[in-house]
C-alpha positions as CSV (number, residue, x, y, z in Angstrom):
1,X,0.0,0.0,0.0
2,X,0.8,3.3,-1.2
3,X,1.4,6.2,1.1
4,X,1.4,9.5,0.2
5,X,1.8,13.1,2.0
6,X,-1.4,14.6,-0.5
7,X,-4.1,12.7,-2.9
8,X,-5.6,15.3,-5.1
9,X,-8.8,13.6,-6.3
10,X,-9.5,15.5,-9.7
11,X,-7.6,17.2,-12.1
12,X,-9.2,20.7,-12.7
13,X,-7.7,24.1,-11.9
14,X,-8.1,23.4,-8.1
15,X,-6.3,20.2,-8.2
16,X,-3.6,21.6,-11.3
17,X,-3.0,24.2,-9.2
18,X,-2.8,22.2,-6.1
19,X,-0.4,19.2,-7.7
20,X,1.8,22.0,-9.1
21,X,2.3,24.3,-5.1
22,X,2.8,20.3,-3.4
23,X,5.7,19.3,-6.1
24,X,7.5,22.6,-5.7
25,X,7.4,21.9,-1.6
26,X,8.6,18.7,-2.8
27,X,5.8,16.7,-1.2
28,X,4.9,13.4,-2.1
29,X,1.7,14.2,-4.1
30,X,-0.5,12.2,-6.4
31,X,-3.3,13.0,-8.7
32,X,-6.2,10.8,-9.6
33,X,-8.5,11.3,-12.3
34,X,-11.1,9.1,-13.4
35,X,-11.1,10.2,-17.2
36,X,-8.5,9.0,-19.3
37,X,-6.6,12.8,-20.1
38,X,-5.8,14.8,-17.3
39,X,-7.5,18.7,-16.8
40,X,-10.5,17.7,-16.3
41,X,-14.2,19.7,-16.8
42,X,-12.4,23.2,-17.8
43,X,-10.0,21.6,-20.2
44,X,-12.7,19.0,-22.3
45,X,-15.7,20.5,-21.9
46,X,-15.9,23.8,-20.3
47,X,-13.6,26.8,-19.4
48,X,-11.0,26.1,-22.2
49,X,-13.5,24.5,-25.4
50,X,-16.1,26.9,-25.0
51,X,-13.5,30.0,-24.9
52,X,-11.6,28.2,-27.9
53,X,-15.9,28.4,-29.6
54,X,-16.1,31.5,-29.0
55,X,-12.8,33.0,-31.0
56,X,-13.3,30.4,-33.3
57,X,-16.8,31.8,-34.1
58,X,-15.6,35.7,-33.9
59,X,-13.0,34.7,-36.4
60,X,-14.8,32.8,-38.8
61,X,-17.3,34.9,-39.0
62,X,-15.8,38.3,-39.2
63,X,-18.2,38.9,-36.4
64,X,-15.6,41.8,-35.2
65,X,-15.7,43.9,-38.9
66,X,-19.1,44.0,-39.3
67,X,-19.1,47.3,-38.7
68,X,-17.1,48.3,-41.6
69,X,-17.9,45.4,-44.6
70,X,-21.5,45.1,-43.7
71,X,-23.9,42.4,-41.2
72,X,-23.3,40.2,-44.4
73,X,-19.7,40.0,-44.1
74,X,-18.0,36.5,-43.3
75,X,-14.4,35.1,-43.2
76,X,-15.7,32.4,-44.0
77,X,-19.1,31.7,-45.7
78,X,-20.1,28.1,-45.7
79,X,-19.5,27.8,-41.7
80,X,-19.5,23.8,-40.6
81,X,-19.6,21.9,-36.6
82,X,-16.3,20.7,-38.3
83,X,-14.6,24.4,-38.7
84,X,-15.6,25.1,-35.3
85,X,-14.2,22.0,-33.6
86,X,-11.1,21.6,-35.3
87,X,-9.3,24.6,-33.4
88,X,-10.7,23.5,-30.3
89,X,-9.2,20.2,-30.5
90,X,-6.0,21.8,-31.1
91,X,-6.3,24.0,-27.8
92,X,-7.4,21.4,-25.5
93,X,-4.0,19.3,-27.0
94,X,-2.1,21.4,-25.8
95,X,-3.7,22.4,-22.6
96,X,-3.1,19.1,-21.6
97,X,-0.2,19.0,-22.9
98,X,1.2,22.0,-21.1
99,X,-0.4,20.3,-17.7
100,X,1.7,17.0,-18.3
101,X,4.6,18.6,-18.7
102,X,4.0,20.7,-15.6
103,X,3.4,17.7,-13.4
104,X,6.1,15.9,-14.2
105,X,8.8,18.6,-14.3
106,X,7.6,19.2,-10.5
107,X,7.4,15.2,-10.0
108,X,4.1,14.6,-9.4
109,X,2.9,10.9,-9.9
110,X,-0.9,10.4,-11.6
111,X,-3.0,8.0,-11.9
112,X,-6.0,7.2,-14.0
113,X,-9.1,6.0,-12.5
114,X,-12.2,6.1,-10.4
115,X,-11.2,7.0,-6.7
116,X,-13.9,6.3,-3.4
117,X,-13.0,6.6,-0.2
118,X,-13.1,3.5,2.5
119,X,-12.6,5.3,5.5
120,X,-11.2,9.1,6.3
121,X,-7.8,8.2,5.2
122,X,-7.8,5.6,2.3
123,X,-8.3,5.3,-0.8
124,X,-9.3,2.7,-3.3
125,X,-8.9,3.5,-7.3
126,X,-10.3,0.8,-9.9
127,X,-9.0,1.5,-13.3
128,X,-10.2,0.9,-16.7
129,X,-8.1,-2.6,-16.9
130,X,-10.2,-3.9,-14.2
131,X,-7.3,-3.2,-11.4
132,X,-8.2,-1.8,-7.6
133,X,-5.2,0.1,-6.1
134,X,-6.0,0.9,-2.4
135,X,-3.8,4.3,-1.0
136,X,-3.2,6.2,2.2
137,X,-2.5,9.8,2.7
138,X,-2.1,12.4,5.4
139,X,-3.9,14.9,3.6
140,X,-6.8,14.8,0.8
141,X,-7.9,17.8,-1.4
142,X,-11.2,16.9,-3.5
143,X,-11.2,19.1,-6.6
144,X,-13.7,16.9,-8.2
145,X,-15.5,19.4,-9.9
146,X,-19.5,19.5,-11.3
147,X,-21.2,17.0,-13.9
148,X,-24.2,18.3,-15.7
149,X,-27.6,18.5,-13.9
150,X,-29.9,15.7,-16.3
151,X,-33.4,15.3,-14.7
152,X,-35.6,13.1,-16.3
153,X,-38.2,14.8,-17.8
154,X,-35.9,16.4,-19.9
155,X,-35.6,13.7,-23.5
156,X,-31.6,13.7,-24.0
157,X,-30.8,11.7,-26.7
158,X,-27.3,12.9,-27.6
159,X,-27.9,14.9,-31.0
160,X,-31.1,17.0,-31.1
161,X,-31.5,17.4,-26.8
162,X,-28.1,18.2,-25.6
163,X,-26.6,19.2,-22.3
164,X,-23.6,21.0,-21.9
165,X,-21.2,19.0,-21.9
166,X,-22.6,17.4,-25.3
167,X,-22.9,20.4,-26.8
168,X,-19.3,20.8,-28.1
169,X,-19.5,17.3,-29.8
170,X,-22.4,18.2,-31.8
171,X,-22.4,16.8,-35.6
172,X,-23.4,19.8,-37.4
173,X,-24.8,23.3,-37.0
174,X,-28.5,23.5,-36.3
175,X,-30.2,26.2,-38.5
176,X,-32.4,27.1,-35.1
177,X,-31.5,26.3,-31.0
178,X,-33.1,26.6,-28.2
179,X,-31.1,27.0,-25.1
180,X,-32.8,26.4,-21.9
181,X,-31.4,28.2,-19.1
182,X,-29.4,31.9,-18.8
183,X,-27.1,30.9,-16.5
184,X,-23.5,31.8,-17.6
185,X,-23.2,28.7,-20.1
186,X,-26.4,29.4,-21.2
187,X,-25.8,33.0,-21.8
188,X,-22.4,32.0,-23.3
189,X,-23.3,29.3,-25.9
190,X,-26.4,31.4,-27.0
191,X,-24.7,34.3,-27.7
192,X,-22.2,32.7,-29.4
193,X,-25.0,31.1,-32.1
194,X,-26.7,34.1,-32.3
195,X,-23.4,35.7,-33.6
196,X,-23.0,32.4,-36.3
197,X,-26.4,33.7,-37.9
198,X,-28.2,30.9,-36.2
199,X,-31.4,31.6,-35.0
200,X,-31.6,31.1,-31.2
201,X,-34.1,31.3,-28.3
202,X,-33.0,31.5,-24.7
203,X,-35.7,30.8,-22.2
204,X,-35.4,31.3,-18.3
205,X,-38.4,30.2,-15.8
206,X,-36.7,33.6,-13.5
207,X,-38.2,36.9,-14.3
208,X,-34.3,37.7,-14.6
209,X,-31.2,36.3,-14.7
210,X,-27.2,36.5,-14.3
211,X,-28.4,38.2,-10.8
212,X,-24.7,38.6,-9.5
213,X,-24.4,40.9,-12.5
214,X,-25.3,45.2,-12.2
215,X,-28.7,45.3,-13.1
216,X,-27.5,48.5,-15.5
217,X,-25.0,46.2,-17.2
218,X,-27.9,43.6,-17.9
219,X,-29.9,45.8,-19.5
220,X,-26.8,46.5,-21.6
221,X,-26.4,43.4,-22.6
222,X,-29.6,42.1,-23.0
223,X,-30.3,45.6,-26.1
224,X,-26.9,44.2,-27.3
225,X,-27.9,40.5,-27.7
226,X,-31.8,41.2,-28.8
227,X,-29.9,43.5,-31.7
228,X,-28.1,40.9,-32.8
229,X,-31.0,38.5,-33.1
230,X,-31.2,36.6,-29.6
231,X,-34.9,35.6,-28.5
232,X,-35.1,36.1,-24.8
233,X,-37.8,34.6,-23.1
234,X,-38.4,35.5,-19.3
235,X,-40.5,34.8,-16.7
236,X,-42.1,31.3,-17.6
237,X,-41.1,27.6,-16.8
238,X,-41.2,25.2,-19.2
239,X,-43.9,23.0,-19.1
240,X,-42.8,19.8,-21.5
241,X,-39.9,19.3,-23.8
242,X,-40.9,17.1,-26.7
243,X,-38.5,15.3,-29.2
244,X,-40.3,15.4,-32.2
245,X,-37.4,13.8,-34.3
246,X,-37.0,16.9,-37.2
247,X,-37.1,19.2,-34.7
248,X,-37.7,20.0,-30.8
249,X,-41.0,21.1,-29.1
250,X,-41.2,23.2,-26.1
251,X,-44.1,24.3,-24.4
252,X,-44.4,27.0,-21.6
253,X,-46.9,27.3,-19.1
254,X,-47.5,30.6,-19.9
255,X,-49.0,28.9,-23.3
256,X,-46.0,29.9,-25.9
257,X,-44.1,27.3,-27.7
258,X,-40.8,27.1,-29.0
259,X,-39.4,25.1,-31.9
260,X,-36.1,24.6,-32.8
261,X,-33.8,22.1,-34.7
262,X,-31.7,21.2,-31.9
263,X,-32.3,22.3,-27.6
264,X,-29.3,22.6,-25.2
265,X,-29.9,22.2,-21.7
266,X,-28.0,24.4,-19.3
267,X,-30.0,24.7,-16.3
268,X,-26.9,23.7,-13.5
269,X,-25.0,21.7,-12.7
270,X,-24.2,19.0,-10.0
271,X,-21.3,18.6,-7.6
272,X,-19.5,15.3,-9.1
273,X,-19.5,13.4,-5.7
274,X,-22.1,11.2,-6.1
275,X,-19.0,7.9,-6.8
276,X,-16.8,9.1,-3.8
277,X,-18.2,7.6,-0.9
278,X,-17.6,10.6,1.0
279,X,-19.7,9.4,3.8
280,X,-17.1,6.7,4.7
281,X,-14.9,9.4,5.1
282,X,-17.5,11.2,7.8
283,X,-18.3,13.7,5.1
284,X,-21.8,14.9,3.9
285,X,-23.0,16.5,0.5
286,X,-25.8,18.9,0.0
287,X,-28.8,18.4,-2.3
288,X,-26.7,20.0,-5.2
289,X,-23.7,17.1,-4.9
290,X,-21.2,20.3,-3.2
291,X,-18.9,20.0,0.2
292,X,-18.6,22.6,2.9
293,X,-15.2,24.0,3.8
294,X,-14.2,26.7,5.7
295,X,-13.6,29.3,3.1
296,X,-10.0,30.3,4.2
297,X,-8.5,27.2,4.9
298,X,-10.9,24.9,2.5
299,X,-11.1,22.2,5.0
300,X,-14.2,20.2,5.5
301,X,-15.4,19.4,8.9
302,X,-12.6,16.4,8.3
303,X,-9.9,18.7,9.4
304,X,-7.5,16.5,7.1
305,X,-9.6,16.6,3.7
306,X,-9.9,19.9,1.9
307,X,-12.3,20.5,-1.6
308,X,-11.8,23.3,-3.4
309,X,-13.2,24.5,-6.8
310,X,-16.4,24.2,-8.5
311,X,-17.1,20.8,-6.0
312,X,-17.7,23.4,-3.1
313,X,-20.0,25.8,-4.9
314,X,-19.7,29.6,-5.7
315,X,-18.3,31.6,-7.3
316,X,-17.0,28.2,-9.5
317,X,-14.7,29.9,-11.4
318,X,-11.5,28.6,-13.0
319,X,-9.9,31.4,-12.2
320,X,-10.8,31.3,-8.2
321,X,-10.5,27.6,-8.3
322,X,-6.7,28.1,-9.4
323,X,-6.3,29.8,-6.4
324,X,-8.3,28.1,-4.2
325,X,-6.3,25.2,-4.6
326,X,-3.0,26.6,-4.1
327,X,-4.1,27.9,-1.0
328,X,-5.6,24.6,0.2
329,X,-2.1,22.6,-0.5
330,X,-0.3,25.5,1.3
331,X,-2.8,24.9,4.5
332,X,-2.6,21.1,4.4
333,X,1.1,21.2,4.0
334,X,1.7,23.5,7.0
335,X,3.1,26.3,4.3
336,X,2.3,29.9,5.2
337,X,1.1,31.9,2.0
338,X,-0.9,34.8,1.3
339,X,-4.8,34.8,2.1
340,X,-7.1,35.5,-1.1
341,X,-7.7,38.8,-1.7
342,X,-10.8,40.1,-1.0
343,X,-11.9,41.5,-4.7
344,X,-11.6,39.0,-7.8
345,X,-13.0,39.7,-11.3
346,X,-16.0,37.5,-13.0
347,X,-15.9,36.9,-16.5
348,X,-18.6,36.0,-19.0
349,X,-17.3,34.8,-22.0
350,X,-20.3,35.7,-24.3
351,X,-21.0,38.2,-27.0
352,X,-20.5,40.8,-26.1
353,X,-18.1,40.1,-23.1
354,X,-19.6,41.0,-19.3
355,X,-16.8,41.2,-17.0
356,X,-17.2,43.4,-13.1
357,X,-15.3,43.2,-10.0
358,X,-16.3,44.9,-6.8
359,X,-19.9,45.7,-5.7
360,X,-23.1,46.5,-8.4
361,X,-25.4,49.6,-7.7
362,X,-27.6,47.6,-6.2
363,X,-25.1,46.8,-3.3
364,X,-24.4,49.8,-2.9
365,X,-28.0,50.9,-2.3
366,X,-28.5,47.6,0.1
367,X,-26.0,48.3,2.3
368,X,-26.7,52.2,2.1
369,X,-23.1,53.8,0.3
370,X,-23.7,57.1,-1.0
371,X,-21.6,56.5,-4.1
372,X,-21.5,58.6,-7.8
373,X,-21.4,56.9,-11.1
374,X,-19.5,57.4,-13.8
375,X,-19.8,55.8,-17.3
376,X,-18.1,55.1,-20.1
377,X,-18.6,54.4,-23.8
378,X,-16.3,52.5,-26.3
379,X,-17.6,54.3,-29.0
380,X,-16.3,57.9,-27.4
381,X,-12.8,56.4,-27.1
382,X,-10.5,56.8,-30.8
383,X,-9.4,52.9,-30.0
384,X,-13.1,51.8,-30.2
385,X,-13.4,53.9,-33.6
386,X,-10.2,52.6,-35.0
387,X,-11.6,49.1,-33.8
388,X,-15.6,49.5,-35.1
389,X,-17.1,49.0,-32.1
390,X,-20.7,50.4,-31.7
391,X,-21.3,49.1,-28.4
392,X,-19.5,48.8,-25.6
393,X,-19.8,50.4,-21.6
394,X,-17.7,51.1,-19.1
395,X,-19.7,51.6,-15.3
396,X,-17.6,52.6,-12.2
397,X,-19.1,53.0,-8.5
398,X,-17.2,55.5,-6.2
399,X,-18.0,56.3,-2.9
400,X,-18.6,60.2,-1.9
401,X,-17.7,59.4,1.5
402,X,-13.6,58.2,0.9
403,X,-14.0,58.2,-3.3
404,X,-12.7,55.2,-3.2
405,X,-13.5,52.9,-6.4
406,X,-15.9,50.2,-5.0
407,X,-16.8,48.5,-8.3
408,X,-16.6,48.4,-11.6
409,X,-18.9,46.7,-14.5
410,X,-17.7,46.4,-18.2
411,X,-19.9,45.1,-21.2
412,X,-18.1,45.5,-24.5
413,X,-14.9,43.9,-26.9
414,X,-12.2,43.0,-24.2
415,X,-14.2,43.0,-21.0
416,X,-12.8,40.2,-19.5
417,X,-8.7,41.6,-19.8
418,X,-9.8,45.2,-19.2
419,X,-11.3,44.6,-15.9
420,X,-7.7,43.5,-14.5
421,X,-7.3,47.6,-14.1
422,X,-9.9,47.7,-11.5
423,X,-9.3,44.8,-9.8
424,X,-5.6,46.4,-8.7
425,X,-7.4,49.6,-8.0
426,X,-10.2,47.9,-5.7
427,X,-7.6,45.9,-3.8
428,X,-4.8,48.7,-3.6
429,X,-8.0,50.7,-2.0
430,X,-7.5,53.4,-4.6
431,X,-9.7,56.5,-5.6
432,X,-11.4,57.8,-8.1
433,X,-8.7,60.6,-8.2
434,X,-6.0,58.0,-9.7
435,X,-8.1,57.8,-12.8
436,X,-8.2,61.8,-13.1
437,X,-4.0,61.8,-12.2
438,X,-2.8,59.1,-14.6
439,X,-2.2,58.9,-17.8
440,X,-3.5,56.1,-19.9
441,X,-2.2,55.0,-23.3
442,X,-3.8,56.4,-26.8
443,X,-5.8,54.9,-28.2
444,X,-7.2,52.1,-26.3
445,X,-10.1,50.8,-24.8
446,X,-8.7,51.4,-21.2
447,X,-8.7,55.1,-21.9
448,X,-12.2,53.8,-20.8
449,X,-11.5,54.2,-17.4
450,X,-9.9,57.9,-17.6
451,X,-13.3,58.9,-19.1
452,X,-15.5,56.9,-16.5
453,X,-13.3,58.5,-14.0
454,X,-13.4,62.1,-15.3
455,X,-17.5,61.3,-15.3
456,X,-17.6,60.4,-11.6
457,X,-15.1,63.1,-10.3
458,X,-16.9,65.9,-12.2
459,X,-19.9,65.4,-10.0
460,X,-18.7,64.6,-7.1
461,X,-17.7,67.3,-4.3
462,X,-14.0,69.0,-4.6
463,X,-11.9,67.5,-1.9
464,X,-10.2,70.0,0.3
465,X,-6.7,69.8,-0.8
466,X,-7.9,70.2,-4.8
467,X,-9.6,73.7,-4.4
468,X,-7.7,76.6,-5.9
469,X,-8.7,80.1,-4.2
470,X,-10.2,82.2,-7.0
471,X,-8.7,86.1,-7.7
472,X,-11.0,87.5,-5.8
473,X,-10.4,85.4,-2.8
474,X,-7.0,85.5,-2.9
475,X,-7.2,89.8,-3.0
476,X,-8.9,89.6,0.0
């Protein structure tokens, strides 16, 4: 038997991340996954494909000159499922490529197959070939990420009724979709068809949705999507799905029907515990398949077994997983590091990009801020003229009390790498004043935040130290 000093069950960013900070301590650490290529959900079928389907789709469709050539313009004309998965097979190559080579430059041993616990500290893992290999550790980290959320009244039969993780495998592209659920894949994938000319319809039981997201920045959004063609259906669940073999039926209980050529259901996901045993480990799940852990140490109430990533719930991000796993591995391994810090950017990967960091409007007004606004638009910067862009917004929350930048919410081309300015400004505790001081390079799309800035400070009260006595004042 085995031992080891860390068993990272699950090879996501979490568990990438958390592999990678154990070999560089030089730890005996092993990784199990039960798939047969490491990187798990965000390297096959979520964070990296659907990111890779998104440029692809941009590209191919001159989606991003439209502006100049005309809503007719394409790269490409004849666009197949093909065209748009042959890129993304490339990417997620070399993503795992890139993650091999990382774990074994910092010696950490793998292994293939499906791990359950059979008590709080072992391990058994049965592989394809029919082999059981039991292991011991001091430490566990569970980084087994979500699976799709299937119930059964849903008629999934793998090419017309999809879920997500289908979706990218699909065998051509459907002249109409219908994608049930706004959530952020839902939201994604929709936009993304809406910009290949196909003809989509996104429907939402909620009378709204993205709810983490500025309200402001949704109604953004939502005139930018319906202008480009998206359906959006609010405010009604779905009474029946119906596979009517040319096409697929939906009915709503509001009496409305949809019909499309192929449906993608996005409506959650579940915590991928359900083959872990967890309970022989002392451990219990929620109703969604997640773990509890202290949120600064990621331990569960098993002091010695951490989860981190999407397995433990919001904000299931890649990018918070990354770091939530390093930070677990540091913790387990009695390593001091750094704590989290307390603002981190969301990104929406649709069309156009939503990306904010800090608090919405609505915050503010909840926990009773007096705060200024200021906005921007891409079109009033020379960068978004040189570039085409027609839409595009900037939104930036200050607080009249200390001015300080509490939040920031960008719709628009670039959302998701622009909104690393505020996130420095928001941690660093900066002001609205560093916007108005500092210079920003011309043309680009950050000069964004100069005039969001400039929009804010000019209606906000003159600090003491900023006032210039006027001739007459200084006579007297």
């Amino acid at each position: 038997m085995t031992h080891y000093d860390l068993i990272i069950i699950g090879s996501g960013p979490s568990g990438r991340a958390a592999a990678i900070q154990a070999g560089k301590l030089k730890r005996h650490v092993l990784v199990i996954d039960r798939q047969d290529r490491f990187g798990g959900v965000s390297a096959h079928t979520g964070t990296i494909p659907s990111k890779t389907l998104r440029e692809t789709v941009l590209n191919l469709t001159g989606w991003r000159e439209r502006s100049f050539y005309g809503r007719s313009y394409r790269v490409k004309q004849e666009i197949a499922a093909d065209d748009l998965k042959a890129r993304l097979h490339m990417t997620v190559d070399h993503e795992v490529d890139v993650l091999e080579h990382q774990f074994n430059r910092n010696h950490v041993d793998t292994l293939n197959g499906l791990a359950t616990f059979v008590d709080a500290h072992t391990i058994e893992v049965a592989t394809e070939a029919g082999e059981t290999t039991t292991l011991t550790a001091d430490r566990f980290l569970i980084s087994t990420g979500t699976r799709t959320f299937r119930p059964d009244w849903v008629p999934f039969n793998g090419s017309t009724v999809l879920d997500s993780d289908e979706f990218l495998d699909m065998g051509s592209i459907p002249r109409s979709l219908a994608v049930v659920g706004a959530g952020v894949i839902g939201v994604e994938y929709a936009s993304m068809f809406s910009a290949l000319d196909v003809r989509v319809t996104l429907i939402e039981p909620r009378e709204t949705f993205l709810d983490f997201i500025d309200r402001a920045s949704i109604r953004e959004f939502t005139h930018q999507t319906q202008e480009n063609g998206l359906d959006l259906r609010l405010g009604s669940k779905i009474d029946k799905i119906e596979d009517q073999g040319e096409h697929v039926e939906v009915s709503l209980e509001n009496g409305r029907h949809i019909r499309a050529e192929m449906l993608l259901f996005a409506a959650g996901r579940m915590g991928a515990t359900d083959k872990l045993n967890v309970q022989a480990a002392g451990l219990e799940v929620d109703h969604r398949g997640r773990l509890e852990v202290d949120r600064k140490t990621y331990q569960t109430t098993q002091k010695h077994i951490y989860a981190a990533g999407d397995v433990i719930g919001h904000p299931s991000l890649a990018s918070t997983s990354l770091q939530q796993g390093r930070i677990a591995a540091c913790h387990a391994l009695e390593v001091h590091t750094l704590p989290e810090s307390p603002w981190f950017p969301y990104g929406i990967y649709s069309v156009p990009e939503i990306s904010t960091c800090g608090m919405s409007e609505e915050e503010m007004q909840e926990r009773g801020i007096p705060y200024e606004v200021g906005i921007a638009r891409f079109r009033e910067t020379s960068r978004g003229h040189i570039m085409g862009l027609e839409h595009g917004l900037l939104k930036m929350l200050v607080s009249l009390k200390t001015r300080r930048v509490l939040g920031v919410q960008i719709v628009g081309e670039g959302a998701t790498e622009l909104i690393h300015i505020a996130q420095a400004v928001l941690n660093l505790k900066g002001t609205v004043d560093y916007f108005v001081q500092n210079t920003f390079n011309y043309p680009t799309l950050a000069e964004a935040y100069k005039i969001a800035g400039l929009d804010a400070f000019n209606r906000m009260p003159i600090p003491e130290e900023f006032k210039v006595a006027s001739p007459r004042e200084k006579k007297t």
